[in-house]
C-alpha positions, 0 to 999 in steps of 0.5 A: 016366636023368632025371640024364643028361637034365638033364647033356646039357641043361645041357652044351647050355645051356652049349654055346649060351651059349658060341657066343653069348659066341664071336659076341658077343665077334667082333662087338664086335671088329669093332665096334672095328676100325670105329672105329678105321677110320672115325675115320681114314678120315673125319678125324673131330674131336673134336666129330663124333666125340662126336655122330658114335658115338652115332648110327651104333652106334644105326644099326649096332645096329638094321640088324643087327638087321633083318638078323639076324633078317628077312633070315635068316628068308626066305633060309631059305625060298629055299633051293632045294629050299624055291623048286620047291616055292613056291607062288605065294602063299607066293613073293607074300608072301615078295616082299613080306617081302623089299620091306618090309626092303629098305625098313626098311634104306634108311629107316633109312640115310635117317634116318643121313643126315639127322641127320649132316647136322645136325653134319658137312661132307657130304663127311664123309658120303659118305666114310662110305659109301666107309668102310663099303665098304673097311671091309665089302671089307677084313673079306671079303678077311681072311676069305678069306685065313683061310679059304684057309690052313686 
């Protein structure tokens, strides 16, 4: 009996490493297509591009990770059942979870713009924000049509 605990937690083990491996392996994906993407959108030379990378992955990585881990904790608690049933208190202090990183995302997004202020044309800059949203439509759009052939 302790032998087929011992398999089903390593099949289990092994099974959350592959989903890790399967997203991992998706967001690096991305990760390439973005660059490609972006590296055209924004005619980048190759000066900008060497300071350029550095900076935005740096960027990208940590508003990932403030949106992986923060704003999935609280969408948990306003799923709608969780919402009847919050009390004033719990929805103050969700409020201000929600106020905190919308505010982390955008002071992060601040310091983006500034240090690419120090090396590229400001054109250059607003055409990043115009790339992550064709970039950020045409990975939805690619979604749904996956999803609407299966």
């Amino acid at each position: 009996m302790k032998l087929k605990k011992i398999f089903l937690f390593l099949l289990l083990v092994n099974f959350i490493g592959f989903a890790q491996d399967s997203m991992v392996e998706k967001k690096n994906q991305i990760k390439a297509l973005k660059t490609s993407f972006f590296t055209s959108e924004l005619s980048l030379t190759s000066s900008e591009a060497s300071r350029f990378w550095p900076i935005y992955n740096a960027y990208d990585d940590k508003q990932f990770e403030i949106r992986h881990q923060k704003v999935r904790t609280y969408r948990n608690s306003m799923k709608n059942n969780l919402l009847d049933k919050m009390s004033e208190k719990d929805a103050t202090d969700l409020l201000r979870q929600i106020e905190s990183t919308d505010e982390e995302i955008y002071l992060l997004r601040k310091n983006l713009i500034t240090n690419l202020k120090r090396f590229l044309p400001k054109v250059k800059i607003i055409k990043l924000k115009k790339a992550e949203e064709d970039f950020n439509r045409k990975l939805l759009q690619q979604y749904k049509d996956k999803n609407s052939k299966n």
